[in-house]
C-alpha positions as CSV (number, residue, x, y, z in Angstrom):
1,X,-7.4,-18.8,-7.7
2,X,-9.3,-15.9,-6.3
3,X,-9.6,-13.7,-9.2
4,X,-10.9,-16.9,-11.3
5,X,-14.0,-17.7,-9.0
6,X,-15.2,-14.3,-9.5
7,X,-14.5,-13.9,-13.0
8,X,-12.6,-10.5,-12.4
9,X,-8.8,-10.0,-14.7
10,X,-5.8,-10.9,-12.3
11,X,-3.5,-7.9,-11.1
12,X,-0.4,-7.5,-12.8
13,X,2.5,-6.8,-11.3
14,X,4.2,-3.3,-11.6
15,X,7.8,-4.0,-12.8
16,X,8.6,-0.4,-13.4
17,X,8.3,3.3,-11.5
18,X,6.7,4.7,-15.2
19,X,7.6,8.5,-13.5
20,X,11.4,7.9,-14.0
21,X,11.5,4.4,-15.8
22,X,13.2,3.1,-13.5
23,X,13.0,-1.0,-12.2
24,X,11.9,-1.4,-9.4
25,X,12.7,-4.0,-6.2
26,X,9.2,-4.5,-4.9
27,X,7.4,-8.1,-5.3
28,X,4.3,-6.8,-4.1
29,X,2.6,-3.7,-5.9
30,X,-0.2,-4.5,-8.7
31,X,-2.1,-2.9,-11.1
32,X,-6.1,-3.7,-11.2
33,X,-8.8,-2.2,-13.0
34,X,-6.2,1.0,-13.8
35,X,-5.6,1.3,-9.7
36,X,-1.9,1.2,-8.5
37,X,-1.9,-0.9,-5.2
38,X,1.0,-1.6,-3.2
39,X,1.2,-3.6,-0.3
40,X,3.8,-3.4,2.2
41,X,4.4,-6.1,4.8
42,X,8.1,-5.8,5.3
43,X,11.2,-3.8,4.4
44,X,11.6,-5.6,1.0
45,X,8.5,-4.9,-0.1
46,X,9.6,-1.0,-0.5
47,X,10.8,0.1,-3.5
48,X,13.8,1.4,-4.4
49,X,13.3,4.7,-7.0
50,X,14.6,8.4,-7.4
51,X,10.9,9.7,-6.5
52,X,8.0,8.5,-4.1
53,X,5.6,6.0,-6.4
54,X,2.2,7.4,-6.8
55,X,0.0,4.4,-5.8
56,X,-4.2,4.7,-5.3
57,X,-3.6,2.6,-2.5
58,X,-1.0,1.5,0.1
59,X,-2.0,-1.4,2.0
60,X,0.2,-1.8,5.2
61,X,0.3,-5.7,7.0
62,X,2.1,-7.1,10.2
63,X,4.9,-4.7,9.6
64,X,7.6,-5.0,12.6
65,X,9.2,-1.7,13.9
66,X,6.6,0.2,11.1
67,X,7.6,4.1,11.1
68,X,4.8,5.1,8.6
69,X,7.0,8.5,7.8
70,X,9.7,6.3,6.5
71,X,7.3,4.3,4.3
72,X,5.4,7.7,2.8
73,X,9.0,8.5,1.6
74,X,9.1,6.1,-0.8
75,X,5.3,6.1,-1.5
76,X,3.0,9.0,-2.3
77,X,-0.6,7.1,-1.6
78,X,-3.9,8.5,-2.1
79,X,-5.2,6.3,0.5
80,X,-3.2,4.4,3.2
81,X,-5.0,1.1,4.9
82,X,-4.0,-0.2,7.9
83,X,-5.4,-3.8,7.9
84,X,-6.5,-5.9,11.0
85,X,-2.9,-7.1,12.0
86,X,-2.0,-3.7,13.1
87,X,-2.5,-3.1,16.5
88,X,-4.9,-0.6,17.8
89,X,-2.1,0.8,20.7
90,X,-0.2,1.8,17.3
91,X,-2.9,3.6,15.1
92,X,-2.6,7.1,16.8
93,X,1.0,6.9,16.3
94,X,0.7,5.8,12.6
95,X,-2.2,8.3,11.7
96,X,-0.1,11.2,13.3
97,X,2.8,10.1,11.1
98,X,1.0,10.9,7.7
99,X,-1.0,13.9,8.1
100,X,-2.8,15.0,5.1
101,X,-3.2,11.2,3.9
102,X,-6.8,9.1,4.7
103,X,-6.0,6.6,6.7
104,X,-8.5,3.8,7.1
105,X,-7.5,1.2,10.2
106,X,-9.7,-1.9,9.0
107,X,-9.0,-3.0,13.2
108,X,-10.8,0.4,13.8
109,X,-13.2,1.3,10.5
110,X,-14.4,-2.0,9.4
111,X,-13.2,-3.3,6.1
112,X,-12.2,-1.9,3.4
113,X,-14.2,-1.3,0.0
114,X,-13.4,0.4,-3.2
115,X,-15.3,0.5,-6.2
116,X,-12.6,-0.3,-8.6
């Protein structure tokens, strides 16, 4: 796999929300290198928990009918990315809907890098 070729420790996967202990019902949100990264590429992949889930980063893919205000209130990200599949008519709309959070639009800004 991936991780293998470049000698870097898989993710894990997050099974718990450690803030209230609580399981959680979201395949796709990984631990790396002491980061919390979620990423959200339909309804499923939000979890279900009595508070947002602090996450370093919340990666946001080909997401139909995306309402970023619905997804920060399940999430509490200190950076949101918007990757290539969303659609430039939509990032105004999506950066408006978080204010407060950085927003990087990888369609926009270029990919995305983190020194993890």
């Amino acid at each position: 796999n991936h991780w293998n070729q470049h000698a870097a420790p898989e993710p894990i996967h997050v099974l718990q929300d450690s803030a209230c202990n609580l399981p959680l019902i979201a395949p796709s949100i990984y631990s790396y290198q002491g980061k919390v990264i979620a990423h959200v590429h339909s309804k499923e992949d939000i979890p279900i928990a009595l508070n947002p889930l602090d996450v370093d980063y919340l990666v946001i893919s080909n997401f139909k009918g995306l309402r970023l205000d619905v997804i920060m209130e399940h999430f509490n990200p200190k950076q949101v990315i918007l990757d290539s599949s969303i659609r430039d008519y939509l990032l105004e709309r999506l950066c408006e809907q978080a204010p407060g959070v950085p927003i990087h639009a990888v369609g926009e800004d270029g990919y995305f890098s983190a020194r993890l």
